[in-house]
C-alpha positions, 0 to 999 in steps of 0.5 A: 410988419408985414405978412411977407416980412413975418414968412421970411424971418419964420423961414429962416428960424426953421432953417437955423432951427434945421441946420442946427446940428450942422452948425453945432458940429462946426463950432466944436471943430469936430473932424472925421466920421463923426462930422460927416455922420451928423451932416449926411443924418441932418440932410437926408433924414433931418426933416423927419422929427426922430432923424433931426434928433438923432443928428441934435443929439449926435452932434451933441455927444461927439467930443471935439480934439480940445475937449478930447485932449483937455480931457486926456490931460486931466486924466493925466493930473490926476494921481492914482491913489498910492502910485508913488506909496511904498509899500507899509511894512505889514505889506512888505512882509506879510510874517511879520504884520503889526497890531493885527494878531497872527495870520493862519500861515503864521500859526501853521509855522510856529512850533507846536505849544508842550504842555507842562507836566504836574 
């Protein structure tokens, strides 16, 4: 292979390697700010190492609309612990609790105990 042949493919691996931000943000179909930010990042401080990474990483985090509403979705399908649960009776009437002994309000209610003459 020749030395011309070898510079150009180098050349176009450090363009994909460039570019590689942008075309992250194109293959999740990211819309809107968040697209934009990447792109302007990428092309006006993309050659200095920290702002190519900031865009990568940019570009990486972004959620894009199926991600999102796949997300929302399962968000939606998951049940919330006791939502369709009615209430135990213990919970219902506080007084009136099973198995656990009386509660300090209960013990304030009842009549005072008469001792027994001898």
């Amino acid at each position: 292979m020749d030395t011309e042949a070898f510079a150009m493919i180098l050349l176009l691996a450090g363009l994909l390697v460039y570019l590689l931000p942008m075309i992250i943000v194109a293959l999740r179909d990211v819309q809107g700010g968040a697209a934009g930010g990447v792109v302007l990042i990428n092309l006006l401080i993309g050659w200095t190492l920290i702002g190519w990474l900031v865009a990568f990483i940019w570009a990486c985090r972004v959620e894009s609309p199926v991600r999102r509403k796949r997300a929302a979705r399962n968000r939606a399908a998951i049940p919330v612990a006791g939502a369709n649960r009615k209430p135990s009776r213990s919970m219902a009437n506080p007084s009136k609790r099973v198995g656990r002994g009386p509660t300090p309000t209960s013990r304030l209610e009842q009549p005072p105990v008469q001792q027994q003459q001898r």
